[in-house]
C-alpha positions in Angstrom: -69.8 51.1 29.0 -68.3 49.0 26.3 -67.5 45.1 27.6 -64.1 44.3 26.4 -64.7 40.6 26.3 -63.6 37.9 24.4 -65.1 37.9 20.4 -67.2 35.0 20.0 -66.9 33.1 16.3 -69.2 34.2 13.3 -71.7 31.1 14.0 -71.9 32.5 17.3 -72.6 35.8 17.0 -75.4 35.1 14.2 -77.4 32.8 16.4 -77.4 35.5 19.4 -78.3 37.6 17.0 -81.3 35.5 15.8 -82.3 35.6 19.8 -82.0 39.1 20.6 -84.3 39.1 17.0 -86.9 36.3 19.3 -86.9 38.4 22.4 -88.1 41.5 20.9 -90.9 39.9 19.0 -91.8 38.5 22.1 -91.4 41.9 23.9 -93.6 43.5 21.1 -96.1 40.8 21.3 -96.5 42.1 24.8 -97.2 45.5 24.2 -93.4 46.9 25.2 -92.6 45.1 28.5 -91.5 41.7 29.6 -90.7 40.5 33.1 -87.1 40.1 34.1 -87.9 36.5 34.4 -89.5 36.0 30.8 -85.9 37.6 29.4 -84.0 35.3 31.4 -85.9 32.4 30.6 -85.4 33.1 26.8 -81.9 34.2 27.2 -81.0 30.5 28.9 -83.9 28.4 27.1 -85.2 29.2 24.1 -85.2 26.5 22.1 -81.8 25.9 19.9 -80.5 29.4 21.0 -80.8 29.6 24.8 -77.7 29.3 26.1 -78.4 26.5 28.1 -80.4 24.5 25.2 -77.5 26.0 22.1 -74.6 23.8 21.4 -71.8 26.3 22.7 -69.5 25.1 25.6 -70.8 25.7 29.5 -68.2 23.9 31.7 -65.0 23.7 32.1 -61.5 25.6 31.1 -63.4 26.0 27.5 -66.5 26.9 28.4 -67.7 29.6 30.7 -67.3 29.1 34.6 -66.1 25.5 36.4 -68.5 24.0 38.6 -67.1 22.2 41.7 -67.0 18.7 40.2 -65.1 20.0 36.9 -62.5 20.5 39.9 -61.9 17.2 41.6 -63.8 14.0 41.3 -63.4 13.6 45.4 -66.7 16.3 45.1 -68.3 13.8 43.6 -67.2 11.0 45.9 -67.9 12.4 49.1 -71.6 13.0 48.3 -71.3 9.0 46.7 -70.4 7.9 50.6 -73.5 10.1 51.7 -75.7 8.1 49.2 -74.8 4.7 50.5 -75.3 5.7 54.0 -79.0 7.1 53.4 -79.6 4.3 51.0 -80.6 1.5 53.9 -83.0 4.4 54.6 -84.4 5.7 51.4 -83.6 2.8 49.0 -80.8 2.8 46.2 -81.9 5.3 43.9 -80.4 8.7 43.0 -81.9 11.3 40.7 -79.7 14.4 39.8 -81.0 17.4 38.4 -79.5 19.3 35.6 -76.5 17.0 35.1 -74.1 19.6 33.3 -71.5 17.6 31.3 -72.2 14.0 33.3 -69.2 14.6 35.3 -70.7 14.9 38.6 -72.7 11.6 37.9 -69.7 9.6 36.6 -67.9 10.5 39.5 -70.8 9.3 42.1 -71.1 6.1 40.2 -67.7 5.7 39.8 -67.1 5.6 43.5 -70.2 3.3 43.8 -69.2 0.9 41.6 -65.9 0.7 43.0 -67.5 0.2 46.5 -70.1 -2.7 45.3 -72.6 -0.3 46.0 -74.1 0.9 42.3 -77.4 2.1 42.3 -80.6 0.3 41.0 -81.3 3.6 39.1 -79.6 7.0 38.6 -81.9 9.2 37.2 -81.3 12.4 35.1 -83.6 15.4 34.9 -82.0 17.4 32.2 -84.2 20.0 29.8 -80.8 20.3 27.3 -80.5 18.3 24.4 -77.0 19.0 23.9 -76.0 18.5 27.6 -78.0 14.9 27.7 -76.2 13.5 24.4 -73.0 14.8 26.2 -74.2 12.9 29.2 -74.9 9.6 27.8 -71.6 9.6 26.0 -69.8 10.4 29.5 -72.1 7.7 31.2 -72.3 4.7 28.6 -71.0 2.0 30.7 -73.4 2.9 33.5 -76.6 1.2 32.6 -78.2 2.1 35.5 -79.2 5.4 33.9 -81.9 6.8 32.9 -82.6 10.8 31.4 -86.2 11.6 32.4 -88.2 14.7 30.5 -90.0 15.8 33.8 -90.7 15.2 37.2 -92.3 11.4 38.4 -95.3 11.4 40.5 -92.8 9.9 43.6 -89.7 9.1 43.9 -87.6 7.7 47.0 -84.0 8.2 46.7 -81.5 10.7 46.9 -82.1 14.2 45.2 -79.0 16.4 44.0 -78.9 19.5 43.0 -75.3 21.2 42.4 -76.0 24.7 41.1 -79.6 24.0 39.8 -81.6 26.8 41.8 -79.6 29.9 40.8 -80.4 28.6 37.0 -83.7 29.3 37.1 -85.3 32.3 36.1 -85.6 35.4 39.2 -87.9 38.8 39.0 -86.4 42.0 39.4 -88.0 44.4 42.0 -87.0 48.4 43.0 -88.4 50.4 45.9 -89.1 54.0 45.1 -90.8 56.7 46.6 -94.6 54.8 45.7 -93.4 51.5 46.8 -92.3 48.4 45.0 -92.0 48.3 41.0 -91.3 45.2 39.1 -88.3 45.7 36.9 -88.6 44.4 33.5 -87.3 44.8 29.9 -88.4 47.2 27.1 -86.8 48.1 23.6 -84.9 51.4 23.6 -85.6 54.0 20.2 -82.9 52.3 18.8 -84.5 48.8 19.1 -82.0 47.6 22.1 -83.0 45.9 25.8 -83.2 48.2 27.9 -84.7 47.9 31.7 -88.0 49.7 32.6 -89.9 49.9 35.4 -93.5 49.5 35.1 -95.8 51.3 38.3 -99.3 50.0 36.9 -98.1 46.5 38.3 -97.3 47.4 41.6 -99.5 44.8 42.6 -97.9 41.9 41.2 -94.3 43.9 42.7 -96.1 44.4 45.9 -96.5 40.2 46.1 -93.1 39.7 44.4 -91.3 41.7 47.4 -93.4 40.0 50.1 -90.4 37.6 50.3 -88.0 40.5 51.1 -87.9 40.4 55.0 -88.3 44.0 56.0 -88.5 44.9 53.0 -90.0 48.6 53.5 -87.3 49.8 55.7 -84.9 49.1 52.7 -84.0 52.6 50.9 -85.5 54.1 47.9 -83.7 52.7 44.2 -82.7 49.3 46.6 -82.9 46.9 43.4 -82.9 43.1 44.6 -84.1 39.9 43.0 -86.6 37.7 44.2 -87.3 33.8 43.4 -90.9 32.9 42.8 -89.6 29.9 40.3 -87.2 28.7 42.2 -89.9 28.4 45.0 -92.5 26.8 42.7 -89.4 24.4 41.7 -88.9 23.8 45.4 -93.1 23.1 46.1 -93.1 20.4 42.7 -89.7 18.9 44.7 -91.8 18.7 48.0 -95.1 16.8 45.8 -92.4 14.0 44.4 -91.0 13.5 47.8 -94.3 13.7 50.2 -95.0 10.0 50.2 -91.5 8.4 49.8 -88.5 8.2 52.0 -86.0 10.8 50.3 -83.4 13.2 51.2 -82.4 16.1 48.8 -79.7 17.9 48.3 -79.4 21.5 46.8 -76.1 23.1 46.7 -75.1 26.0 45.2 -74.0 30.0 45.8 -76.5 32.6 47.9 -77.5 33.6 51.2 -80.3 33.1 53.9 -82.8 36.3 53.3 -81.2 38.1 56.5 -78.2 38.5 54.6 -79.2 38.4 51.3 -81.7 41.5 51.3 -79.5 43.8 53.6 -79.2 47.7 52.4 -75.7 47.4 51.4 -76.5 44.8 48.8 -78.5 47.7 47.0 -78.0 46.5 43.5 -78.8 42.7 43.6 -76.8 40.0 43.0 -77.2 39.8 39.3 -74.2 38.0 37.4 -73.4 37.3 34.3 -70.0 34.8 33.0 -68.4 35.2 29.7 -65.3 32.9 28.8 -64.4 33.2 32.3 -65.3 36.7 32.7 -67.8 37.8 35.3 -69.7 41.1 34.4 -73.6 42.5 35.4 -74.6 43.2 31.6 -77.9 40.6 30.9 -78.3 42.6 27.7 -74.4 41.3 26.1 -74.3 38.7 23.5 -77.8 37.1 24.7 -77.5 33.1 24.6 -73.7 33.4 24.2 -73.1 33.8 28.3 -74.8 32.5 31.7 -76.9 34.9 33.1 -77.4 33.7 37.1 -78.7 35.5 40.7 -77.7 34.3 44.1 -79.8 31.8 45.8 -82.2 33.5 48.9 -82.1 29.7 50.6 -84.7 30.9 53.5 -87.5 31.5 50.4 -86.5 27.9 49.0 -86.7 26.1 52.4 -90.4 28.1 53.3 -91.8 26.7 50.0 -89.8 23.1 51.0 -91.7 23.6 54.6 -94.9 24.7 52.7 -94.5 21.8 50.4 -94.7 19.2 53.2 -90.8 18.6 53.6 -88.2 18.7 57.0 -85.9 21.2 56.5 -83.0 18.5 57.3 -79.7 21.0 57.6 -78.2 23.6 56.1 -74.1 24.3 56.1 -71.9 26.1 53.9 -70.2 23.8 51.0 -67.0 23.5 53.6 -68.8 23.1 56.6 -70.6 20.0 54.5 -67.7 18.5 52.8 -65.5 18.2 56.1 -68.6 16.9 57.8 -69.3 14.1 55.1 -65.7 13.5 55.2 -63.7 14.5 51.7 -61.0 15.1 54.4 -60.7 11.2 54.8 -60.9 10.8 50.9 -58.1 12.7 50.1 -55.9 10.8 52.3 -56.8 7.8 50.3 -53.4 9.3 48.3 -50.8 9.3 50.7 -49.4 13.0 51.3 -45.7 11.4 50.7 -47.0 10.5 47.4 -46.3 14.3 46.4 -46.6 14.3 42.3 -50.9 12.9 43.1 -51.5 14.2 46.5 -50.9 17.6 45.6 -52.7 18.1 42.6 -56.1 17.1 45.0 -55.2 18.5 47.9 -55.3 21.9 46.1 -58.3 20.9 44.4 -60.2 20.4 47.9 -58.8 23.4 49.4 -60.7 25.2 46.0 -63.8 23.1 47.2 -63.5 24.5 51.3 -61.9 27.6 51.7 -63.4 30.9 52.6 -61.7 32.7 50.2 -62.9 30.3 47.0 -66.1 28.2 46.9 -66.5 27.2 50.7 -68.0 30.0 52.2 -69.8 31.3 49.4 -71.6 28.0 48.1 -74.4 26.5 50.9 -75.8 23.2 50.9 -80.0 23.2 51.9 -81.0 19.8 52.5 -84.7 18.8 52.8 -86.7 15.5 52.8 -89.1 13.1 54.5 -89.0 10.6 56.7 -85.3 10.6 56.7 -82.9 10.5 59.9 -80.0 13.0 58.6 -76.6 11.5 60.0 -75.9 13.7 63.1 -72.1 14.0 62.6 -73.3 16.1 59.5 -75.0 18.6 62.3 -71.3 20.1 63.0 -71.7 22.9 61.0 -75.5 23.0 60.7 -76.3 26.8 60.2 -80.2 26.2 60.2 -81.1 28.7 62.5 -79.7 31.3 60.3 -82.9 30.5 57.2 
C-alpha cells in the first residue's frame, strides 16, 4: 500500500536515499539478512543520516511527534519539585538522558533556579550532535551543565529518562508451526527491504522469546518485539547506580509483559511517525521518520533487579503527576485568571488523561539506597511488572 504522506524536500529525500544505499551494503556484507535491531539502529543512528544523528527536525509542531514537555513546562516542573525533595538524600545532581531539544532540562532548572535550589551539576547523556548544539544554545545561561559522551563509573543523583527506552533498538520474533523465528531484513529482487524470517537461528529466537511470558501458548504468525538493548541499557544504568545513592526515573509509552504479549496484540507494537503521521511501514523514507516499539517495563525492571537496583514504583504518567503534585502547580495561575490558566490547564489534562498521554505513558522508577516519598505510592501499580 502506497503511504500518502507528506513529500519531504530534495535535500531530504537524497540523504535517505544515501541510507537506504548504507543499509543494503551492510545487509550484503552479511550474506542477505540483518536483524531487526541492526536496521533500526542504522535507520535512527547512522552517522550524519540516522534520523536521530541527521539535522532534520524531531520535536515539536515542525518536527515529527510532541513529547510531553514540548506541551507544558509544569512537566518539567513537577519532576524539578521531585529533585529537590530526593536531593537531601541523593545529593544535588541530576543527569538526563537523551535531552531532545533541551526543553525538558530548561524547564527543571528553570523551576530550580527560581526556587534557590539549582543543581551543582546537570548532566547530559546525548549521542546526537545536532540535538546537543541545540541543547547548549537552549541551556547557555545554566552553567551547571555538562554533555557527557558515555556513562561515568558512578554517579549519585537523579536519573531521567522521558521517552529514552522505546528509542532503542528491539528484535523482532514470530511463532510458527517449528517454534520461534527471529524476524529480520533482506533485499527483495528488486533491491528493496523486505522482512524475512530466518529458521537456521532459531536458537538465538528461542533466547530472544524467553522474555515472552507464556510465550508458547501464543498462536502461530503472533509477531511481537522483544528488548534485549533496552535491558542491557537497563543492567549499565544498575552498574552506575550500585554504589551511590540515586533514584532514576524512566518514563515513557508501553506495558508490563502480561499485557504487553497478550494474543490479541498479534502484530506488535511497531510504530512509525512522519510529520505527525503515525503509520507501521520501517521500510518508508529510512532516516526521514522515528521508527519506535512500546516499552515491555517488566523486562526492564528484571534486568534493573538483576542489575543490583530496588524497583522503587511504578504508575502510569497520571497516576505520577497527580501524586508528585502538577495539580498544585497549575494553581500557581489562579483559575479566574482565564486568558493563562486555560491555556495550562488544557496542557495538563494532555499530560493526565486516559484518553491522551496518561494512561498510555508509565513511569518505572528504580534506585539504591533511596527512601521513595510514600505519598507517591497512591497509584503505585508495581504488582502489575
Amino acid at each position: 500500500m502506497q503511504l500518502q504522506l507528506p513529500e519531504p524536500s530534495a535535500d531530504a529525500l537524497a540523504a535517505s536515499r544515501s541510507l537506504q544505499l548504507l543499509i543494503a551494503d551492510d545487509i550484503r556484507r552479511n550474506g542477505g539478512w540483518i536483524s531487526f535491531a541492526r536496521y533500526m539502529e542504522l535507520v535512527l543512528y547512522a552517522p550524519a543520516l540516522g534520523y536521530y544523528s541527521g539535522g532534520a527536525a524531531k520535536l515539536g509542531k515542525d518536527g515529527d511527534f510532541t513529547t510531553a514537555p514540548e506541551i507544558s513546562p509544569l512537566f518539567g516542573a513537577t519532576l524539578a519539585h521531585l529533585a529537590t525533595e530526593l536531593f537531601p538524600q541523593t545529593g544535588a545532581a541530576i543527569m538526563e538522558f537523551g535531552a531532545g531539544t533541551g526543553k525538558l532540562a530548561f524547564d527543571i532548572l528553570s523551576e530550580l533556579r527560581a526556587a534557590g535550589k539549582l543543581p551543582e551539576h546537570y548532566y547530559i547523556v546525548e549521542i546526537s550532535s545536532q540535538l546537543r548544539a541545540r541543547q547548549q544554545e537552549k541551556l547557555r545561561d545554566f552553567p551547571q551543565v555538562q554533555w557527557l559522551d558515555s556513562l561515568p563509573a558512578t554517579f549519585s543523583g537523579v536519573v531521567i529518562g522521558n521517552e529514552v527506552l522505546d528509542a532503542m533498538p528491539v528484535q523482532l520474533v514470530v511463532r510458527s508451526e517449528q517454534g520461534w523465528l527471529e524476524r529480520g531484513v533482506a533485499l527483495d529482487d528488486a533491491g528493496a527491504f523486505t522482512f524475512a524470517d530466518r529458521a537456521d537461528r532459531a536458537d538465538a529466537a528461542a533466547i530472544l522469546a524467553a522474555q515472552i511470558p507464556d510465550g508458547d501458548a501464543l498462536p502461530v504468525g503472533y509477531l511481537t518485539e522483544v528488548h534485549p538493548i533496552g535491558a542491557a541499557f537497563m543492567q549499565s544504568l544498575a552498574a552506575m547506580l550500585q554504589r551511590g545513592n540515586s533514584a532514576a526515573l524512566l518514563i515513557d509509552y508501553g506495558f508490563p509483559a502480561a499485557e504487553y504479549y497478550f494474543p490479541g496484540r498479534a502484530q506488535g507494537t511497531l510504530m512509525c511517525h512522519y510529520r505527525h503521521h503515525a503509520h507501521a511501514d520501517p521500510f518508508y523514507l529510512p532516516g526521514l521518520q522515528d521508527v519506535t516499539a512500546h516499552v515491555d517495563f517488566t523486562a526492564m525492571a528484571r534486568a534493573a533487579i538483576e542489575g543490583g537496583l530496588d524497583v522503587l514504583g511504578y504508575a502510569s504518567q497520571a497516576g505520577f503527576l497527580l501524586s508528585a503534585g502538577i495539580g498544585e502547580l497549575l494553581l500557581r495561575t489562579s483559575p479566574e485568571q482565564s486568558a493563562q490558566y486555560l491555556p495550562q490547564s488544557n496542557a495538563v489534562q494532555k499530560l493526565i488523561s486516559p484518553a491522551e498521554m496518561g494512561e498510555l505513558f508509565k513511569v518505572l522508577v528504580v534506585g539504591k539506597n533511596v527512601d521513595w516519598p510514600g505519598r507517591l505510592l497512591t497509584h503505585d501499580r508495581t504488582h502489575r511488572l
